[in-house]
N, C-alpha and C positions, 0 to 999 in steps of 0.2 A: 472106533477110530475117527468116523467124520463128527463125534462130538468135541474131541480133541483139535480139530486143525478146525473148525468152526470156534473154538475161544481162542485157540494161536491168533487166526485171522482176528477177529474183533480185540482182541491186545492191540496187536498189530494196528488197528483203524483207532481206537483210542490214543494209540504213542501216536502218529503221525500226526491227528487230530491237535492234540496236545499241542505238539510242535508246529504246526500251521499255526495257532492261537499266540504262543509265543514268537514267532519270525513276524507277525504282524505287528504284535504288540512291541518288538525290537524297531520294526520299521518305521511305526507312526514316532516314539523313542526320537528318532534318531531324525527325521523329520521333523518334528519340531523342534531339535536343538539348530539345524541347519538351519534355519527360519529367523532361530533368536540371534543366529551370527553373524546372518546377512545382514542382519538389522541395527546389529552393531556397528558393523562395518560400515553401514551406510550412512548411521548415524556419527564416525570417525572421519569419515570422508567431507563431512557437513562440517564437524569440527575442524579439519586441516585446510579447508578451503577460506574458513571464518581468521583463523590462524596468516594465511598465506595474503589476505586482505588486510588486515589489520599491520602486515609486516610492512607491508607497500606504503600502506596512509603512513606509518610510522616514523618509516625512512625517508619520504619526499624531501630534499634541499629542503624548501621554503617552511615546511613542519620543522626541521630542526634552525633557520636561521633565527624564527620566531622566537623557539625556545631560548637559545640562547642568547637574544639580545632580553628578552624579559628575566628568564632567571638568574642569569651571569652578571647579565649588565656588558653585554660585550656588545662591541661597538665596528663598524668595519674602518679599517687601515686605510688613510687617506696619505697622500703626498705628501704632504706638511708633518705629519705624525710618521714619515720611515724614516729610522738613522741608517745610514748605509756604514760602513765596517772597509776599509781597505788594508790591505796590506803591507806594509810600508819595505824597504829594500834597507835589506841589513849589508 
């Protein structure tokens, strides 16, 4: 009888065993995916801030009145050059 619960038990210390080895090997797993995420994320963060700069420079007045007088040709609106439009009484 104690040869029998002497290999129960040592089954028993192998299956645990076993599983200890695999909970760790799950753990390190899953630690390293959490690592490549943050890294991602951090490296997304780098990206939307580069994004959020570039929107600013992009939008300034003076960046686009440039633009437009050089690629349009457009000009600004002086007094001499506005026709004004009235009404007239029918």
């Amino acid at each position: 009888m104690s040869g029998r619960i002497n290999f129960i038990l040592t089954v028993a210390l192998v299956a645990c065993a076993l599983l200890l080895v695999n909970a760790q090997y799950q753990a390190r797993r899953l630690f390293i995916e959490l690592e490549r995420a943050q890294a991602a994320a951090r490296q997304l963060e780098i990206e939307w801030s580069q994004l959020q700069l570039d929107q600013s420079t992009l939008a300034k007045h003076a960046r686009i009145e440039t633009n437009a007088r050089r690629d349009l040709g457009m000009v600004p609106v002086t007094p001499a050059r506005t026709q004004y439009l009235t009404m007239g009484a029918n």
